[in-house]
N, C-alpha and C positions, 0 to 999 in steps of 0.2 A: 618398826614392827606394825604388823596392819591388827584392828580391829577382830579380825578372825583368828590371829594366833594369839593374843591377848585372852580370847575368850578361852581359847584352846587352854591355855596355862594356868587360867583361873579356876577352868572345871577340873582339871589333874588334880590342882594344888588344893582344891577343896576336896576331893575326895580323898586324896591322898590322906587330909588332915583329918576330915572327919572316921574315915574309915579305921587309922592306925594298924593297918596290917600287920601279923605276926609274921616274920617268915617263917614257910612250913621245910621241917624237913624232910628229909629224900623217905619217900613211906615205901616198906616194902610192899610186893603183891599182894598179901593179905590186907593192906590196910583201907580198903575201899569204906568199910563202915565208919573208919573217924573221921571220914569229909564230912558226915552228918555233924559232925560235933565243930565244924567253924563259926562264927560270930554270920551275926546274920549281915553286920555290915563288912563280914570280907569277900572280895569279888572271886568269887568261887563255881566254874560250872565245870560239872564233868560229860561227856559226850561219849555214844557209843557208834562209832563211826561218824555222820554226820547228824545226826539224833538226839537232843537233848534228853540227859537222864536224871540228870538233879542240878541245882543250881543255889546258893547263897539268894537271900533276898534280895542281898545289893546286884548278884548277878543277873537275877530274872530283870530288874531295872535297867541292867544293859542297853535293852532291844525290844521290840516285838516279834514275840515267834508264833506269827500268824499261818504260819503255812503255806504262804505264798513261796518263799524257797527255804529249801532248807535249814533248820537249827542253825549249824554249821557257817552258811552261807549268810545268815542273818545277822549273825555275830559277828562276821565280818564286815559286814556294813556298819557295823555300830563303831567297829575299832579303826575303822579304813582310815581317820583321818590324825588320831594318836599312836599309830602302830602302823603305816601304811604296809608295812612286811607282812603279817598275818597269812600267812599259807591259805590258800585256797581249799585245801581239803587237810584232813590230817593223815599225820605223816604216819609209817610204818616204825620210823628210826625210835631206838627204842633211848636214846640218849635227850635229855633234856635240852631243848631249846629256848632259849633266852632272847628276848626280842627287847631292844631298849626302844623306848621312846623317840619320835624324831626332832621332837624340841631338847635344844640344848639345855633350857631351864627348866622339864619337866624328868627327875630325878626317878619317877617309874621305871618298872620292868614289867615285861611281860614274860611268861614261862608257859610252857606245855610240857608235858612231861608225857610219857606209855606207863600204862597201870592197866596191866593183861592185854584185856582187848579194847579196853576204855581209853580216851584223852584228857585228861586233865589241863583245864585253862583256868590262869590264876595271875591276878595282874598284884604286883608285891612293889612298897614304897613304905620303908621302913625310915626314914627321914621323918626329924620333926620340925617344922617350919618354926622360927624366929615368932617372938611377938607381935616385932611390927609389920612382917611380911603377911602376917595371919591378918591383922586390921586391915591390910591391903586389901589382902584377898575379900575379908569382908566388902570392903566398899565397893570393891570390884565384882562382887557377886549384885551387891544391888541395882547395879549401874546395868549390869548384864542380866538383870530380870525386867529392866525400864526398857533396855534396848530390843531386847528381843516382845515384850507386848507391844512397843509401837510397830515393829517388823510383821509382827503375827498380826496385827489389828487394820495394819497398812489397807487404806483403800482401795489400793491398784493390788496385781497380783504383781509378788515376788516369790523367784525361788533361784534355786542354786543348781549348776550343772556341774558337773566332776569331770576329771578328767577324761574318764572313759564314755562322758556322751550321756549319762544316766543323771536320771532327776536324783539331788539329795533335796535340802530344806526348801521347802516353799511353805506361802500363808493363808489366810482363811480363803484371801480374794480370789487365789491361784484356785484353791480345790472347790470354790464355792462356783467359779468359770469353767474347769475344767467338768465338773457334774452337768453344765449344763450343754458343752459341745460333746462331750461323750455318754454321755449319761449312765456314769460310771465314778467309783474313788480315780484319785490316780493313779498313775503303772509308773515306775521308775524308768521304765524303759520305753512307754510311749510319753513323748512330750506332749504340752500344748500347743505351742508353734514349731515354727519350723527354725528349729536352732541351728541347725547348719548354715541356713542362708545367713541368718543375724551371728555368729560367731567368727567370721572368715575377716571381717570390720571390727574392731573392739572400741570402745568409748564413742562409736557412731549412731544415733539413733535412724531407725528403718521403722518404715510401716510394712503394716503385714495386717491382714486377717483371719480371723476362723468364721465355722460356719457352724449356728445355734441349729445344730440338727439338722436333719433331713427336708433341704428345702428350705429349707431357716434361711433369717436374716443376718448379711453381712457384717461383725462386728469389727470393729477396724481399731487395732492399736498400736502404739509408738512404742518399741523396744528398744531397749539402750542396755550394753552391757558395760559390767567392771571386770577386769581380770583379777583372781590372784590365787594364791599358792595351789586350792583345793580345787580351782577349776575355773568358775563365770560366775559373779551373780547376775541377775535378769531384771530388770524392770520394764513393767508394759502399761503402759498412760494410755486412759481410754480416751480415743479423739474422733467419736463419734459423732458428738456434735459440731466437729469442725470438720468433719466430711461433711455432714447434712449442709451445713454454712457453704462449703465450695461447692457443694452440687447446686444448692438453689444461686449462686453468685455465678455459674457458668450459663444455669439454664436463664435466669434474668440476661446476661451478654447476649447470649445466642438471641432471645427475645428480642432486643435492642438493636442486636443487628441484623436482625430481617426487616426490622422495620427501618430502620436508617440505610438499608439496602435499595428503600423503592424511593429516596429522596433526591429528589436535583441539586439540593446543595451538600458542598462537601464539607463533612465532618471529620473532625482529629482532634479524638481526646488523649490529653498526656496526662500521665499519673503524679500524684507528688513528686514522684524523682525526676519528674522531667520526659518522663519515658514515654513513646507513643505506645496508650494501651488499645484504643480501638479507631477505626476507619470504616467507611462505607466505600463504596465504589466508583460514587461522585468526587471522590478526592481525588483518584484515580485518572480519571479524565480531567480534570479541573487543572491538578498540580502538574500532571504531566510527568509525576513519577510513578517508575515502576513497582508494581507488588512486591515484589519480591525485596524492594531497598523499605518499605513500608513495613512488611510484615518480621524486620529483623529488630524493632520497636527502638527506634533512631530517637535520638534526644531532641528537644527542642531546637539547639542551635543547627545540628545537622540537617534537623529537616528544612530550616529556614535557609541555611544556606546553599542546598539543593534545588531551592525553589529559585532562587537567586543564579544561581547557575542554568537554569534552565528558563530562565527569563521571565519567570515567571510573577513577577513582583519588580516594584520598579527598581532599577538599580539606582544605590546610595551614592552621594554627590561625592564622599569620602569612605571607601572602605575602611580605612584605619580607625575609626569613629562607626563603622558596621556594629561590631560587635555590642558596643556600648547602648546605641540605638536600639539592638534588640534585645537589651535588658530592659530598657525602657516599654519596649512594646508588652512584653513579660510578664512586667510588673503592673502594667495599665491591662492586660487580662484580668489579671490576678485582682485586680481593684473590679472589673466590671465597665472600665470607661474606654475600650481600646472599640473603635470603629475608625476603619480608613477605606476608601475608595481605590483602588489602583487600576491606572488608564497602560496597560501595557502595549507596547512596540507593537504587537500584533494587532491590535485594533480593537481589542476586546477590554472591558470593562467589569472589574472584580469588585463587589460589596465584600470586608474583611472584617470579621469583628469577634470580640474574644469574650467570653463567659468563664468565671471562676464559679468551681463543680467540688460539691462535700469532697474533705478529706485533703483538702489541697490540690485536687485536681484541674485541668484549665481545658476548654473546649475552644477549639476554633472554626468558624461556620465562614464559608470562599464560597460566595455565589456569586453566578455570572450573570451582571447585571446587563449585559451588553444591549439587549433587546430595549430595556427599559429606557437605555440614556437616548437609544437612537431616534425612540419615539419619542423621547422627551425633548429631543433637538428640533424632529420635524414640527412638535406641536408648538415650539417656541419659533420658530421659521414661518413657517404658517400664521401667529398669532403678530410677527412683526409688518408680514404682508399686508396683512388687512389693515394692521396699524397703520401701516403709512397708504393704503388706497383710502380708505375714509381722512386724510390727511390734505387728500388731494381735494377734495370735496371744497364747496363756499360757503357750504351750509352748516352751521354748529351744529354734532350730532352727541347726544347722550345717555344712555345705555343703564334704567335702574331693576336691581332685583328684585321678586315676590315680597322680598322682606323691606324693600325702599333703599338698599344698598347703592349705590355707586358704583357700579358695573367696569365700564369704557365712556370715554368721551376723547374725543377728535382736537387735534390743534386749531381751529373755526372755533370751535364751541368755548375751547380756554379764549383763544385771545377776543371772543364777544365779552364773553364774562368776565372775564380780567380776572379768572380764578384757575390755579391749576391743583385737582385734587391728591394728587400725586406728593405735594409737600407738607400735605395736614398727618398727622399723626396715628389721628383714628379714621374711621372709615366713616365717609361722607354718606349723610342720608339726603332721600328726597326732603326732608325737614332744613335741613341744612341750606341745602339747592335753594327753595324757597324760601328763605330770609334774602339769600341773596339776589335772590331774583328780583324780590321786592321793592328791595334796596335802590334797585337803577331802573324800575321802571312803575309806567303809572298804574295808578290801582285798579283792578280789575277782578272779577269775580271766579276767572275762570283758573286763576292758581290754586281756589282750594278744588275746583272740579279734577285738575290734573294732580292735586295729593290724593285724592279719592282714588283717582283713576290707578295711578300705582300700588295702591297697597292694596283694592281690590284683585280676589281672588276668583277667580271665574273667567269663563268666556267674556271680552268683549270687543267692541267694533271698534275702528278706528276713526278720531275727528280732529277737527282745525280749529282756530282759534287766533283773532289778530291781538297785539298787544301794540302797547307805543311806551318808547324808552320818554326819560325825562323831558327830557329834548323836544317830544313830540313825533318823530319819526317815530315810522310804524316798521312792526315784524311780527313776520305769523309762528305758530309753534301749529306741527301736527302730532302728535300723539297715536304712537300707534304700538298693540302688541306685539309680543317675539317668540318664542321659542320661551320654554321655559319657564312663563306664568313673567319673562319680563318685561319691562316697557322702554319701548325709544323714544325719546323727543327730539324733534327736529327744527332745529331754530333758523329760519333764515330771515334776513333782512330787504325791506320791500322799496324798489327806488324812490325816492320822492315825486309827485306829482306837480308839473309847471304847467303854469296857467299862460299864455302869450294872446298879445290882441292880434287877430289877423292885419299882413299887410294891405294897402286898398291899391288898385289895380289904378296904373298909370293914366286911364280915361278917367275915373274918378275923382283924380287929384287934377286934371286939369278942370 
């Protein structure tokens, strides 16, 4: 038994119990003046066509007979859901009609009777209820005062459609929203939403909106209904704020992707599920898939393996081991540490690297470094050139920076010095140079002129200088500037000088 005929059988069996109706008998046509004389708690109205003409206290509590439709019609609203028979108009038949109850455990009658030109309606329950069903009902009335002010109190609006399409109960929230899109009570017969569309689904929630007036703001709410016996109940969750949330969460994408629209490298974010939520147009070209396989927001492994198909990424030495691999790759997004390079069949050259994005999301950035490596090849080509034409040279050539770094030096120059800077550790200074220098040859003045000369800053001229190794054999250093604020020294070695006695001419020796 649902909650609603529970209530049903509560409120009978309390009025049945409080009221203790008499039944009345068969009055003849004269007897309209001793309706005046029923108990004010028995449900007593008399009607003169559809017109209310007197009524028992407990009967005026029936209903509201506000004048919106008629007496008649109003009472019937009141009894539609314990009497659903209730005639529509009254009858002409001058024989008593007897209307039971439609709950099996509600023990009422209903009666109408003709009394001239008048109708007599009188609801009769001469049963007296058990003790312990009376305690019931008590506890059951309390329960049913607590559930109905949460219902009536309810933040959201609720109310109740009947079968025939018309508002019955609804709560504060309902008529306090409905005043403000109509600006009006409510009508039983105009809803607030549009209950057709939300009726056709039952137990499905649907958004839908009204309009706060002429010109007003869009208010947006999530309807959800229950069925049961007397019709729908309705509930409408205001999710206003989570429209303002997805409007500003589209128009931030939209933002995002006009600007990741003017970028050269390709981006692909996937969402926590894996799911490709956004792209720019650099993916596009880059991966060599189609929009259309893009914008059906493909999972991480499909897109990788699409790219993989399209040759796009180097193929794996073992596919069988693929899939594993690119959990790995996944998970090293996910960490922040996935960068690889890929030299693809075509000639071209891809920078790959993965950034983990709030919420569990992973970004992947594929630019095409192609340009970069080729110049990086010619400037290392280039750079071996020269290595080996100053290679060819006899003269040790050495090469220090504005700051006295260690630059370049020449195969000549290592093997005078018997130093090759290439296996120290740290970076060789003119400081350095000049201990060694020292070291193997005789003392001279002009090694601190040539520290000066390096670490000076400014224009200057270029000069010579002879030195002599231990030994005594002489070699000159020229010193001269470069490019760059740097300094070259140029070490060569000076042949020695022989002294011979001339020979004396064959007349002489005779």
């Amino acid at each position: 038994m649902t909650l609603f005929e529970i209530l049903i059988v509560v409120v009978s069996a309390l009025l049945s119990t409080l009221l203790g109706l008499l039944y009345f008998g068969k009055p003849a046509k004269n007897d309209l003046e001793n309706l005046q004389s029923y108990s004010s708690a028995d449900i007593s109205l008399l009607f003169k066509e559809e017109t209310l003409q007197h009524a028992s206290t407990a009967g005026f509590r029936l209903t509201q007979f506000n004048g919106e439709v008629s007496d008649w019609a109003a009472l019937r609203i009141s009894l539609a859901h314990r009497f659903p028979s209730f005639p529509s108009r009254p009858s002409d038949n001058a024989n008593t009609v007897v209307i039971p109850s439609q709950h099996d455990t509600d023990i009422a009658k209903l009666e109408i009777r003709k009394i001239d030109d008048a109708t007599h309606v009188q609801i009769i329950d001469q049963e007296t209820l058990p003790l312990d069903v009376q305690h019931k009902i008590k506890s059951l009335e309390a329960e049913v005062m607590v559930t109905g002010f949460a219902g009536t109190t309810a933040p959201h609006p609720i109310w109740q459609v009947k079968r025939d399409g018309t508002i019955g109960w609804y709560n504060t929230a309902y008529e306090t929203l409905y005043k403000i899109v109509f600006d009006k009570e409510p009508h039983a017969d105009q809803p607030l939403f549009d209950i057709e569309a939300q009726s056709n689904d039952p137990l499905r929630s649907n958004r839908t909106s009204v309009s706060s007036g002429p010109g007003g703001k869009h208010l947006w709410y999530d309807i959800s209904q229950v069925a049961c016996e007397v019709g729908a109940m309705f509930h409408a969750i205001d999710i206003n704020a989570v429209i303002d949330a997805e409007i500003a969460q589209r128009n931030f994408v939209q933002t995002l992707a006009k600007t990741f629209a003017h970028l050269s490298t390709g981006l692909a974010i996937f969402d926590r599920n894996g799911q490709l939520a956004l792209f720019n147009p650099a993916l596009v070209d880059l991966s060599q898939l189609p929009g259309e396989f893009l914008s059906t927001r493909p999972d991480l492994l499909s897109f990788f393996d699409r790219l993989r198909d399209n040759q796009v990424m180097p193929e794996p030495k073992n596919y069988h081991s693929w899939r594993e691999e690119l959990s790995d790759v996944i998970k090293a997004a996910t960490d922040g540490s996935y960068q690889e390079t890929w030299s693809l069949i075509s000639g071209q050259t891809y920078r790959v690297s993965g950034r983990p994005h709030p919420d569990g999301a992973i970004a992947f950035l594929i630019e095409d470094i192609s340009a970069e490596i080729s110049l990086a090849r010619s400037f290392r080509a280039e750079l071996a050139i020269g290595q080996s034409m100053m290679n060819t040279f006899d003269m040790g050539m050495v090469v220090f920076s504005t700051t006295g770094v260690l630059q370049f030096c020449n195969k000549p120059y290592r093997e005078m010095w018997t130093f090759d800077p290439e296996s120290a550790f740290i970076d060789v200074t003119i400081l350095d140079a000049l201990k060694d220098w020292q070291r193997q040859s005789q003392p001279n003045s002009a090694w601190a002129d040539i520290r000066d000369f390096v670490m000076k800053i400014g224009p200057q001229s270029p000069w010579e200088c002879e030195m002599k190794w231990k030994n005594g054999d002489v070699f000159s250093c020229s010193i001269k500037p470069v490019a760059l604020g740097a300094t070259m020294l140029v070490f060569k070695t000076k042949p020695a000088i022989t002294h011979s006695t001339p020979e004396k001419s064959p007349e002489l020796q005779e």
